[in-house]
Structure formats: structure tokens, C-alpha cells
C-alpha positions, -999 to +999 in steps of 0.1 A: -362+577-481-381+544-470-408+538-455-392+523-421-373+559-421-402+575-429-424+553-403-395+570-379-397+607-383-436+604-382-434+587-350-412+612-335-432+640-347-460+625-331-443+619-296-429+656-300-468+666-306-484+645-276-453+657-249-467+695-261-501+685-255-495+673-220-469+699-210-494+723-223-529+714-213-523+692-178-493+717-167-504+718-133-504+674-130-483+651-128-478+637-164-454+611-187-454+594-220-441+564-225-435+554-259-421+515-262-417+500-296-430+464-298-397+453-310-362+459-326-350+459-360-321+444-376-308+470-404-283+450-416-259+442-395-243+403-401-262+404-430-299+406-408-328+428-419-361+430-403-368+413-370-387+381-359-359+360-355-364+330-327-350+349-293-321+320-293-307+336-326-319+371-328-293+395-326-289+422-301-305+446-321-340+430-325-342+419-283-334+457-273-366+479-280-364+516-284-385+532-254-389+568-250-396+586-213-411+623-209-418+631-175-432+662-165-413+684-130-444+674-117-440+635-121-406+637-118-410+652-081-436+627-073-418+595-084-390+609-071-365+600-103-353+628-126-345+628-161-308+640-157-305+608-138-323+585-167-300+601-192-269+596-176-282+556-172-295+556-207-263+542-221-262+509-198-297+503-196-306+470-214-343+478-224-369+450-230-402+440-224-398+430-193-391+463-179-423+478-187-450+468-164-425+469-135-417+507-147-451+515-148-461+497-112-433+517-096-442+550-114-477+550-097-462+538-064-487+511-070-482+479-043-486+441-059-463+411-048-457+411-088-434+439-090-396+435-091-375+465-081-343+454-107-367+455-137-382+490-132-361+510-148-369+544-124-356+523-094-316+534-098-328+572-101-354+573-073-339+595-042 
């Protein structure tokens, strides 16, 4: 194996370690993890390894980012968007940057003129 696979099953083992943590020691809050990558990666596809391609030539692979979402019952009830929900949006969602802070604003209910409803990702599951 490589070391980008290898970078990859350490960071899920990590992720699967910290969702234990917090499912295990703040049972009784509301909790997440959010992992986001800080970019994607071209693995050969047209030729096109690595990222840090210009944004006006950079394929599809290196503008979508992987981002991982654990919710806890807890948070789920209080932001009022479920997992099952997420997952069954998963496969349209077109995941960038831009969605984070906007994800983040909406999961604490927190109020600034700067949030946009259409880039929190949460917004299409909320009941």
C-alpha cells in the first residue's frame, strides 16, 4: 500500500475512535463530528494525479471534498435533521467548502445575516 491509502485507513480509524469517544463519554449531550478534508484528489483519472490544479481546470474530483457527519440522537433531535435523511441526500449533494460554515451556523441554530439556508447542507433534512 501507499502512503495516500495508508494516510486513509488511519484517518478513518481515527474518526471511528473520536465518534466512540463522544457516543461514549457525552451520551447524555447533544454531540457531532465533522470531519472535512481540505481538498480532493485526482487518482488518475484523464491522466490527473494529486490536486492543486487552478479551480478553472481542476477536475471534479479535486473541487468535491470528502466530509464525514456523526450526529448523535441527541443532536439529531435538536437540529431537527436525521442521518437516514443525510444518507439518502448523500448521493446528490455537491460538497465544498462553501458548505461548511453555513452547516455549522445552522447546526447551532446560531442567527447572523451571513448564513445562507441553500449552502447548509442540514437544511433539506430539517422537519
Amino acid at each position: 500500500m501507499n502512503a495516500y491509502d495508508n494516510s486513509i485507513l488511519e484517518t478513518d480509524y481515527f474518526l471511528k475512535n473520536v465518534i466512540k469517544w463522544l457516543d461514549t463519554t457525552y451520551k447524555d449531550r447533544a454531540t457531532s463530528m465533522m470531519y472535512v478534508s481540505d481538498h480532493g484528489e485526482s487518482l488518475g483519472e484523464g491522466n490527473i494525479y494529486l490536486h492543486g490544479l487552478p479551480y478553472v481546470f481542476a477536475p471534479e474530483t479535486q473541487k468535491k471534498i470528502p466530509w464525514i457527519l456523526w450526529m448523535s440522537d441527541k443532536m439529531q433531535d435538536q437540529t431537527g435533521a436525521s442521518i437516514a435523511c443525510l444518507n439518502q441526500r448523500k448521493e446528490d449533494a455537491l460538497i465544498s467548502h462553501d458548505n461548511y460554515f453555513h452547516t455549522v451556523i445552522g447546526m447551532l441554530n446560531a442567527q447572523t445575516h451571513t448564513y445562507r439556508r441553500e449552502l447548509d447542507l442540514l437544511s433539506a433534512c430539517r422537519q
